[in-house]
VMD Tcl script that draws the C-alpha trace (Angstrom):
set ca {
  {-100.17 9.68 -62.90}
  {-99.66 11.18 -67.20}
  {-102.76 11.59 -68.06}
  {-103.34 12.46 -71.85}
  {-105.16 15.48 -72.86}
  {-106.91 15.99 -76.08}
  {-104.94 18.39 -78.89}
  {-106.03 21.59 -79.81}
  {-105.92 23.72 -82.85}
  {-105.28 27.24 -81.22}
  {-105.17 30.20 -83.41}
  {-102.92 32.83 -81.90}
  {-102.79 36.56 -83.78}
  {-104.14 34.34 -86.72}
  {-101.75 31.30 -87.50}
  {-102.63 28.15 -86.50}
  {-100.98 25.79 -83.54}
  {-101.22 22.39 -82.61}
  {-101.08 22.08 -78.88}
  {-100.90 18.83 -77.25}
  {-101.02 18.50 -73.45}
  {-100.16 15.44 -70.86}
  {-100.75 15.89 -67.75}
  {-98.56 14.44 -65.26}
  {-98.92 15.76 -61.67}
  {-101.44 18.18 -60.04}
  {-100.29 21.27 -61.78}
  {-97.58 19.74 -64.18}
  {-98.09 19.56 -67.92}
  {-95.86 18.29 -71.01}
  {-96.87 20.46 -73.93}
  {-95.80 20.34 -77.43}
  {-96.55 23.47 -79.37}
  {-96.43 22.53 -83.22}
  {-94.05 19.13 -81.80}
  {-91.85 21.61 -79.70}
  {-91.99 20.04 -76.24}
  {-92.29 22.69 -73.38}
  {-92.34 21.50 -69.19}
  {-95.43 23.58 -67.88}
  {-96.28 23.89 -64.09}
  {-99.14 26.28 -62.79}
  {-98.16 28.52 -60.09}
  {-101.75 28.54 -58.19}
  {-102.79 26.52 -55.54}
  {-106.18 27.50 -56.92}
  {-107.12 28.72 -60.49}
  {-108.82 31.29 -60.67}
  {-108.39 32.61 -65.06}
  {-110.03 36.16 -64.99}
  {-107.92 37.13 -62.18}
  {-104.89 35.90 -63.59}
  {-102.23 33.46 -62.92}
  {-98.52 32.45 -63.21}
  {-96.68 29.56 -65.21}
  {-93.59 28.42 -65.13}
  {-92.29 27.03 -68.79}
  {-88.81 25.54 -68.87}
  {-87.03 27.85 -66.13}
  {-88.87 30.79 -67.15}
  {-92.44 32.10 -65.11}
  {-94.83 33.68 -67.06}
  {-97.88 36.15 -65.62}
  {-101.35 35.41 -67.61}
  {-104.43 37.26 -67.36}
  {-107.31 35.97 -69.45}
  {-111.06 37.53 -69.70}
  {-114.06 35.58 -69.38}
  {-113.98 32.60 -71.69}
  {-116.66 31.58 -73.93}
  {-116.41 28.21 -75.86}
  {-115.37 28.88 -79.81}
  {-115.29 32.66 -79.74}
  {-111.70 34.49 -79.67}
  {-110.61 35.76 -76.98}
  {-107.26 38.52 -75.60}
  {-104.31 36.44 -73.93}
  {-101.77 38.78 -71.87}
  {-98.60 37.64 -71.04}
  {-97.00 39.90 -69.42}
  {-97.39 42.96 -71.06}
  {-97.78 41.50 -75.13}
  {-101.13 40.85 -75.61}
  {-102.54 38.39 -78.10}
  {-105.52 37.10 -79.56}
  {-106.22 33.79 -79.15}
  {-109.17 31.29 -80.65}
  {-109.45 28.21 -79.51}
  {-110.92 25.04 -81.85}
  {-112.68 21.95 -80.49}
  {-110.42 19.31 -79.61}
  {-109.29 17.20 -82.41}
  {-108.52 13.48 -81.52}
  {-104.72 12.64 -81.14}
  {-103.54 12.76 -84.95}
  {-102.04 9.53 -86.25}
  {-98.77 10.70 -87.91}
  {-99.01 9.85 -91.79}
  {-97.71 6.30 -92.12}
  {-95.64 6.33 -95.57}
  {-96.00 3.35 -97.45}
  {-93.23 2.08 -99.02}
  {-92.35 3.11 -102.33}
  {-90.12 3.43 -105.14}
  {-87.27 5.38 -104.37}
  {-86.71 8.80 -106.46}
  {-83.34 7.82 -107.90}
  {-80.65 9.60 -106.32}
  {-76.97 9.16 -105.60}
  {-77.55 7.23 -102.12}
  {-80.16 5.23 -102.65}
  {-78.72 3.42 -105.87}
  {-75.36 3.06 -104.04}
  {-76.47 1.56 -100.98}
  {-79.47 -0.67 -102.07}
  {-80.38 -1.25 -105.76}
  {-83.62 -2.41 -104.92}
  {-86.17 -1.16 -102.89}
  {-89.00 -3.52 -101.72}
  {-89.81 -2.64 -98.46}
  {-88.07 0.84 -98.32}
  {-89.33 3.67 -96.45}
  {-88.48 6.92 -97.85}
  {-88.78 9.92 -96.97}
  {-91.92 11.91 -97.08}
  {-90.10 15.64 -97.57}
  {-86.47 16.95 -98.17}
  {-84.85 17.47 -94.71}
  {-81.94 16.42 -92.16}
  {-82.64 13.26 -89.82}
  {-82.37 14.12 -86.04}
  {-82.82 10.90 -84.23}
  {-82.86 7.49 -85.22}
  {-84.44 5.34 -82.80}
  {-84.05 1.81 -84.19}
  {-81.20 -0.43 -84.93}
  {-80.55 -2.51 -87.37}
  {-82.06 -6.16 -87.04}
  {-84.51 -4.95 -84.82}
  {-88.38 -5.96 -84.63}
  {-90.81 -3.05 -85.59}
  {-94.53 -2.95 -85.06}
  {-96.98 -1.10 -87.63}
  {-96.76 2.40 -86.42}
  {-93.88 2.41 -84.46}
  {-91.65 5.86 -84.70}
  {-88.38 4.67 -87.01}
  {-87.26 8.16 -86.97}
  {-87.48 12.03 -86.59}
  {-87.01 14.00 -89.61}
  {-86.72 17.46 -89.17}
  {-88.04 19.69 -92.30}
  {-88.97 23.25 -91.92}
  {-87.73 23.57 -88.40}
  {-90.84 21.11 -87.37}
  {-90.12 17.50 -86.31}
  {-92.06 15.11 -88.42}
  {-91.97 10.86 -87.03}
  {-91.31 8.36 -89.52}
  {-93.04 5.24 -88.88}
  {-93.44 1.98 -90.21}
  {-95.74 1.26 -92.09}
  {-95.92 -2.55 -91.56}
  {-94.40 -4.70 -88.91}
  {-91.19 -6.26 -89.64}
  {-87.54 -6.31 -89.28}
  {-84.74 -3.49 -89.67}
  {-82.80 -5.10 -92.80}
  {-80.88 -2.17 -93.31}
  {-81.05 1.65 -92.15}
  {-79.71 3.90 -94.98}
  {-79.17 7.19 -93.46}
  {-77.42 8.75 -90.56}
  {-78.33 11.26 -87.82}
  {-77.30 14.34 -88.92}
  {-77.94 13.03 -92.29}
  {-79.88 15.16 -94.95}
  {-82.48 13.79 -97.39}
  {-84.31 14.45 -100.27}
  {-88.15 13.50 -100.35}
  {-88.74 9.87 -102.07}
  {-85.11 9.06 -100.55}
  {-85.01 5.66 -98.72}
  {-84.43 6.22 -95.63}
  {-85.07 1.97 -94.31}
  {-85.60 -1.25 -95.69}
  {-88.41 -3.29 -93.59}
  {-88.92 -7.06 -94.25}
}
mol new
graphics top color blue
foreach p $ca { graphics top sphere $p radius 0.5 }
foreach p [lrange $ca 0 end-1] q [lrange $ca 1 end] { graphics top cylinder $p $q radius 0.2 }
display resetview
């Protein structure tokens, strides 16, 4: 059974990370660490955190030792033999991805080329290079539903609609870069 975990705001050595966990067997995780996804399995039967523990990421088995925990004070993380320090935050609810309503496009080369007008476009909320596209053209969209991946600053960002509708055209490419206000789909 995936069972979805709340995400966290960890601090680690002082910069800030998003962690998001689903759980999906007894000691099985999916974890994205600021949208990286990671495969996570605990390697104790029983765990026991102030003795220490293993866990396997990717192909790759990690020994932990943590001290005594105490809710919203930092704490020393060793892995391995690096040591770091680590504060946790209080959960924060699953983040709805910014939904970008549609705008006027920024003029640029593309966008007046392919589609003179832009009612119903989707642009893009930052300069970047699309990774995936994950709709096709003619297809029905609900509000919300991920339209793309749009990698800027080596962080995947989702591109959702904003509004349910039909694909009428998709004006990029994987692979593609793109400049921020650049339409990226036209919804109707």
């Amino acid at each position: 059974m995936v069972f979805k975990m709340p995400v966290y705001e960890v601090f680690i050595d002082g910069k800030p990370r998003k962690i998001e966990l689903t759980k999906n067997g007894e000691n099985t995780f999916s974890v994205k660490i600021d949208g990286k996804p990671l495969k996570v399995e605990l390697k104790a039967e029983k765990l026991m955190l102030e003795k220490g523990f293993s866990i396997k990421i990717d192909d790759k088995t990690y020994q932990i030792n943590l001290p005594e925990l105490k809710r919203e004070e930092p704490f020393s993380v060793k892995v391995e033999e690096a040591v770091f320090k680590a504060e946790v935050k209080t959960p924060i609810k699953k983040p709805t991805l910014p939904t970008f309503e549609p705008t006027l496009a920024v003029p640029t080369k593309r966008a007046v080329e392919l589609k003179p007008t832009t009612e119903g476009a989707i642009t893009a909320p930052m300069t970047g290079k699309i990774l995936l596209i994950k709709v096709k053209k003619g297809e029905q969209v609900k509000a919300g539903q991920v339209l793309c991946i749009l990698e800027a600053m080596k962080m995947e960002n989702e591109i959702t609609a904003p509004k349910s509708g039909t694909v009428q055209e998709i004006l990029v490419s994987e692979g593609s870069s793109v400049s921020e206000g650049e339409a990226l789909f036209i919804i109707a």
